[in-house]
C-alpha positions in Angstrom: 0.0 0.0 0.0 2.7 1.9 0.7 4.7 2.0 -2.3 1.2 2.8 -4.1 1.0 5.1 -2.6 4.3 6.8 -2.9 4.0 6.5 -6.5 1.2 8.6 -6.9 2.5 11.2 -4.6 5.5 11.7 -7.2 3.5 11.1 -9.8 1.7 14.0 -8.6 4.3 16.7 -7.3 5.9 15.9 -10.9 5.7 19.1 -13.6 3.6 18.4 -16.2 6.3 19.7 -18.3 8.7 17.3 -17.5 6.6 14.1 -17.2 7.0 11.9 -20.6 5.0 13.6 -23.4 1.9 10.4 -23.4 1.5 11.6 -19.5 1.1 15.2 -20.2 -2.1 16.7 -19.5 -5.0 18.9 -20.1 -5.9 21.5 -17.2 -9.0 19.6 -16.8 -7.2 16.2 -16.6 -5.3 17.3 -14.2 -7.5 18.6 -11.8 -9.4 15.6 -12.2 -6.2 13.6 -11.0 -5.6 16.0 -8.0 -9.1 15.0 -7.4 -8.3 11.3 -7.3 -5.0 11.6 -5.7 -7.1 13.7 -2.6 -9.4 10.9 -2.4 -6.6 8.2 -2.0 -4.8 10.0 0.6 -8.2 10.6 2.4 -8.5 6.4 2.2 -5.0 5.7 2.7 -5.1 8.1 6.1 -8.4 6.1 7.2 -6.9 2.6 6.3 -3.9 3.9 9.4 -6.6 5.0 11.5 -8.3 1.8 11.4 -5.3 -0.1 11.5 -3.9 1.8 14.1 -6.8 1.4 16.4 -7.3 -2.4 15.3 -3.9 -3.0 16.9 -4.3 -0.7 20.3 -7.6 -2.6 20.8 -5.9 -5.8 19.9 -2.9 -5.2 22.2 -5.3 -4.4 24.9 -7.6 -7.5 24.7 -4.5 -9.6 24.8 -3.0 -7.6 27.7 -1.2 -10.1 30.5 -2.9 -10.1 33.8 0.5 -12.4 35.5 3.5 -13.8 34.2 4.8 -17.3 35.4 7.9 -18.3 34.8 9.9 -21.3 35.5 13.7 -22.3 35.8 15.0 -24.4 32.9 14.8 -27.7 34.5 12.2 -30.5 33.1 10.3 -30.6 36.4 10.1 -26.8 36.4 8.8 -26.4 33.3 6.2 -29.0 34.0 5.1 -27.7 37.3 5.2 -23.7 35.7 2.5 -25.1 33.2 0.6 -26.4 36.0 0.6 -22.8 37.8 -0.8 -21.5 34.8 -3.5 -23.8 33.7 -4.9 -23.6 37.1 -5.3 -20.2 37.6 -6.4 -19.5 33.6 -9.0 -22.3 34.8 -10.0 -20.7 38.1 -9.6 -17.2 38.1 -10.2 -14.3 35.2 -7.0 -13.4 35.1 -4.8 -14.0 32.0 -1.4 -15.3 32.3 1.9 -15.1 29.9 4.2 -18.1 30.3 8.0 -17.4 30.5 8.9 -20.6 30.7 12.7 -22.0 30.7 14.1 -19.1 32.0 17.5 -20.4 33.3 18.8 -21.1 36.6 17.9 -20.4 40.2 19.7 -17.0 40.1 18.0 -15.5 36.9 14.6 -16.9 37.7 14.7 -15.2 40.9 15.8 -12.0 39.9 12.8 -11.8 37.5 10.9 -12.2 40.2 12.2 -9.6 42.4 12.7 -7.1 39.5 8.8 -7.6 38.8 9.4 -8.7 34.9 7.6 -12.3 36.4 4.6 -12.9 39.3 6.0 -15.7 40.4 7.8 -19.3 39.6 8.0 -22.4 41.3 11.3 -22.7 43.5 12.7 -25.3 46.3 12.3 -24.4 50.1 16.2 -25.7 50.4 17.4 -23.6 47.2 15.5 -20.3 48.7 17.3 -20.9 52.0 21.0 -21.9 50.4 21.2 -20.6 47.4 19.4 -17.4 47.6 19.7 -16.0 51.1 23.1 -17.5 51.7 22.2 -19.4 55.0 24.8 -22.2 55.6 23.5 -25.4 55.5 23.2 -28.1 58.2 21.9 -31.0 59.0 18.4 -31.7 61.2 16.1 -29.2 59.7 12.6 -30.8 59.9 10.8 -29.5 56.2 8.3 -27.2 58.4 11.5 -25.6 59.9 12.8 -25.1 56.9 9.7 -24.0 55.3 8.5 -21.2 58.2 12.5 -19.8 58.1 12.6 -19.7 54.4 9.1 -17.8 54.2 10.0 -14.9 57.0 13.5 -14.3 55.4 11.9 -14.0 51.7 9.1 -11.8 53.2 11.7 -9.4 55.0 14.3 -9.4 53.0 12.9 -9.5 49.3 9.1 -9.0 49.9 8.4 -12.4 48.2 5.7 -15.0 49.6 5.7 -18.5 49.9 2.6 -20.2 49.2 2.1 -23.6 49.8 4.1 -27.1 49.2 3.3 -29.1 46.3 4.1 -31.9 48.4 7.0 -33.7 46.7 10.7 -33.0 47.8 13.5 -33.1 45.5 16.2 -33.5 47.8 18.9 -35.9 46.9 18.8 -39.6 48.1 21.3 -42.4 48.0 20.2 -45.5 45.9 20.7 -49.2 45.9 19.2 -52.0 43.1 16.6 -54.2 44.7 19.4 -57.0 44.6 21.3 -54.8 46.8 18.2 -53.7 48.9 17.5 -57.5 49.5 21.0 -58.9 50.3 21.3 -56.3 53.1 18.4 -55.6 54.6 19.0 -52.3 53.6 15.8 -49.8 54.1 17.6 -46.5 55.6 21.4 -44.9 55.6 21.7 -46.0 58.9 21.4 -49.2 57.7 23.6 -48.4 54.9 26.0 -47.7 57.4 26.7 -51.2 58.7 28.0 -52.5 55.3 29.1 -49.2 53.4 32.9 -50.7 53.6 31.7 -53.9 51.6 29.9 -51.6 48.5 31.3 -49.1 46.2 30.0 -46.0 46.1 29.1 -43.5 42.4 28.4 -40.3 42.5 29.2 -36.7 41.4 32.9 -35.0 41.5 31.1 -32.0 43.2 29.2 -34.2 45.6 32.3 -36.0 46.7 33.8 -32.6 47.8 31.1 -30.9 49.5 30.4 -30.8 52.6 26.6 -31.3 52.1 27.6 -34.5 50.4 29.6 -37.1 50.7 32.2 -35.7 53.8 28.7 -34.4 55.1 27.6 -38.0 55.0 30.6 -39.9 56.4 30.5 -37.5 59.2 26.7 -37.8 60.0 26.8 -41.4 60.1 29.8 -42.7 60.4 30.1 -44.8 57.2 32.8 -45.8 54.8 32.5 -47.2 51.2 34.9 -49.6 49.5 35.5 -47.1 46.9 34.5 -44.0 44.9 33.9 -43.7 41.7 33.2 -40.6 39.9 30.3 -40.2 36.8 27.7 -37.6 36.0 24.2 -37.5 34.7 22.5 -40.5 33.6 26.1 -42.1 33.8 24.9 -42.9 37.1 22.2 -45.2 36.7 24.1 -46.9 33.6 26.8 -48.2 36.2 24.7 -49.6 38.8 22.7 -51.3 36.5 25.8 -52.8 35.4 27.4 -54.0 38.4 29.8 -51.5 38.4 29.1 -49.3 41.6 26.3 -50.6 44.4 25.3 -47.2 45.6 24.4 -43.6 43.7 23.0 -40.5 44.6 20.2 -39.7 42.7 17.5 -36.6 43.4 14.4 -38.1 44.5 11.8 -37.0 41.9 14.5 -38.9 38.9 12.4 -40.2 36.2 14.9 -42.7 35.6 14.8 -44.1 39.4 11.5 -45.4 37.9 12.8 -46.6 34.9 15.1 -49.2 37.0 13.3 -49.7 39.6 16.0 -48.4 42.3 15.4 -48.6 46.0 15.8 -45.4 47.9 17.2 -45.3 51.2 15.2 -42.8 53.9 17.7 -40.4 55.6 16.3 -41.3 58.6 18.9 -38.4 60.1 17.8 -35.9 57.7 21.3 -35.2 56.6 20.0 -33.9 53.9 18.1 -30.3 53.7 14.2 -30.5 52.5 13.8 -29.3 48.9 10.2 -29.2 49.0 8.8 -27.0 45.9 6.1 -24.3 46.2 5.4 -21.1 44.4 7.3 -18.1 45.0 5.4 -14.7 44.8 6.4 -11.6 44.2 5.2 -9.6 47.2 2.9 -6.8 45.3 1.9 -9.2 43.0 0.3 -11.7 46.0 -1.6 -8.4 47.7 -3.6 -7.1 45.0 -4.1 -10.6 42.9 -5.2 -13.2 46.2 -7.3 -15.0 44.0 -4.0 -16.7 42.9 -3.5 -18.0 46.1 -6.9 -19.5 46.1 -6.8 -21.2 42.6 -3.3 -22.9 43.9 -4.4 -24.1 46.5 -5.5 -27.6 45.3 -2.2 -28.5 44.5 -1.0 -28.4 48.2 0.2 -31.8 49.3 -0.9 -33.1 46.1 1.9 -34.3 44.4 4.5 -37.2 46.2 7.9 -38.0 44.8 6.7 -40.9 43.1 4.0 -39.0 41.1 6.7 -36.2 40.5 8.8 -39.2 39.0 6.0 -40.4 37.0 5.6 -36.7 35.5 9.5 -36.4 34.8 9.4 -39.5 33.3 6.8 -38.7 31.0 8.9 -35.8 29.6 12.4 -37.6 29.6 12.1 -40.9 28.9 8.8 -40.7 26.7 9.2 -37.9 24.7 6.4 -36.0 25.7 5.4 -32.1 25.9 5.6 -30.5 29.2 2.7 -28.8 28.9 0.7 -31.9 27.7 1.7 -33.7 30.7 0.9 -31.0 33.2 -2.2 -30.7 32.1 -3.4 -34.2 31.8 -2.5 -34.4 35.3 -4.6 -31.7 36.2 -7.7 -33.5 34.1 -7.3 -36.7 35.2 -7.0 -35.6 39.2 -10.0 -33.9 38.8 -8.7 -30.5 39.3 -10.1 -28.5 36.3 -12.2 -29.6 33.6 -12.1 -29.9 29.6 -14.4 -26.6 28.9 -11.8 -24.9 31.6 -9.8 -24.8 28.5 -10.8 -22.3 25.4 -7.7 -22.8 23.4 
C-alpha cells in the first residue's frame, strides 16, 4: 500500500512539463487527478486510522494479567504449566508463560525485578542458594519451610505459598538386589555395610560438605570405593554392576525406569527441597485469588507421582505442557471446557 502510494504522490508533485510527453495533461485532466490523488490520501489516512486502532484494541484485549515463569529444568517447566492452567481455569486473570528461564539466580531475579509474578522454586534452594544461609543437618521440612518464608518476606518481599508436596532433595540408591541382600531400608542401615559396597556419585558431591564428607561424618560410614560419573552415567553403572550405591535426586524419572530402591535419611542429613510457588510480594496483595486457585495442588503431588511426570517428559518424549495438564484433568482438578484454546 505503501509503495502505491508513494508512486502517486510523485507522480503527482511531478511538472507536467517534465513528465514523458503520453502523460502530459490537459488543465482539466489534471484537476481531475488531483481530485483522485485527494481521495486516496483521504483512504490511505483512514486505512492507518483503522489499522492503528485495530492493533491498540488488539494489544489491549491480549494484555497479561501475571506472568509465570519457571527455571529451565524439566520438572520446572512442567510444574510452571501447572501454575498457569490452574489459575487460567479458576480465576479471570490471563497469564503469559516465561517458561525455561534459566537457573535459580535469573529466575529469581525476574521475580524480584517484577518482569515475572511468580515461579515455582525449592524451600532448600531459597534458603541456600538465595539468602546465603549455611546449611546443616536436622532441619525438619516445616522448619525449613517457616524460616525460608520470614527471610523472603523481610528481606525480598516475596511469599511463599504452599508445598506441592513432593521434595526433590537428593537420596542415596541401591538395586533391589542390593536392597535384599542387606536388609537395607535407611542410611543407617547403609551404614553397617558401606565398607563392603562401592559408592558412584558426582565429583562435586564427593567434595562438598553437604555431600559425601557431610555424610561420612553424619553417620559414620565408609565405602569400599569412589567412583566418579555424571548425569544418567549414574544409573548406567549400577545397573551394570559397576558401583552398588548412587545418589540420585528423589523425583529422577529414571529411578522409575530401573526400579532403584531409595534409602530414607532417617537423620535428615540432607536439607528439605520441597517446591512451592514463589510470589512476588505486590503481585500476592492485590491478585489473592491466585492464592486460592493454587491451593489444590498443596500436598498433592509425592515424589513418586513427580517421578512419573519427569518421566513422561524424559524418557517418553512427551510435551511439558501436555503432561501438566493431563494431570490436572485426570486428578480432577479443572475440567475440559476450563480450557478455550
Amino acid at each position: 500500500l505503501m509503495d502505491f502510494l508513494m508512486s502517486k504522490v510523485e507522480t503527482a508533485v511531478t511538472p507536467v512539463s517534465l513528465r514523458p510527453a503520453s502523460k502530459k495533461m490537459s488543465k482539466e485532466s489534471l484537476e481531475r487527478t488531483k481530485q483522485h490523488h485527494k481521495r486516496i490520501l483521504a483512504v490511505a489516512g483512514m486505512i492507518v486510522i483503522i489499522s492503528s486502532g485495530y492493533l491498540l484494541s488488539h494489544e489491549f484485549l491480549n494484555k497479561h494479567d501475571l506472568r509465570i515463569g519457571s527455571k529451565d529444568a524439566t520438572e520446572s517447566v512442567i510444574i510452571g504449566n501447572m501454575l498457569s492452567d490452574l489459575i487460567e481455569a479458576k480465576t479471570d486473570l490471563k497469564i503469559e508463560r516465561k517458561l525455561a528461564l534459566g537457573g535459580t539466580m535469573i529466575a529469581f531475579e525476574a521475580l524480584r525485578s517484577g518482569e515475572i509474578d511468580l515461579y515455582p522454586e525449592y524451600t532448600g534452594t531459597g534458603y541456600s542458594t538465595i539468602l546465603k544461609n549455611k546449611l546443616r543437618p536436622g532441619f525438619t521440612p516445616d522448619e525449613m519451610y517457616t524460616l525460608v518464608k520470614q527471610q523472603m518476606r523481610d528481606t525480598h518481599q516475596i511469599e511463599l505459598l504452599e508445598s506441592f508436596g513432593f521434595n526433590n532433595t537428593y537420596v542415596l540408591a541401591v538395586t533391589q538386589a542390593t536392597a535384599a541382600k542387606y536388609h537395607l531400608k535407611t542410611m543407617t542401615d547403609l551404614t553397617r555395610v558401606s565398607h563392603n559396597l562401592r559408592f558412584g556419585c558426582s565429583p562435586e558431591f564427593a567434595a562438598r560438605d553437604d555431600g559425601l564428607p557431610g555424610i561420612e561424618k553424619t553417620y559414620g560410614m565408609t565405602f569400599k570405593s569412589v567412583n566418579n560419573f555424571s548425569g544418567t552415567l549414574m544409573y548406567t553403572a549400577i545397573t551394570s554392576d559397576n558401583v552398588d550405591v548412587i545418589t540420585a535426586f528423589s523425583t529422577d524419572g529414571l529411578l522409575q525406569k530401573y526400579d532403584l530402591v531409595l534409602l530414607e535419611d532417617d537423620k535428615n542429613f540432607f536439607p528439605p527441597y520441597y517446591m512451592l510457588p514463589f510470589v512476588n510480594g505486590k503481585t500476592n496483595a492485590e491478585y489473592p485469588e491466585i492464592a486460592q486457585a493454587l491451593s489444590v495442588l498443596s500436598s498433592a503431588i509425592d515424589d513418586a507421582t513427580m517421578q512419573k511426570l519427569n518421566y513422561e517428559v524424559v524418557e517418553k518424549g512427551r510435551d511439558r505442557a501436555e503432561v501438566a495438564r493431563t494431570f490436572l484433568l485426570e486428578r480432577g482438578l479443572v475440567k475440559p471446557e476450563d480450557f478455550k484454546n
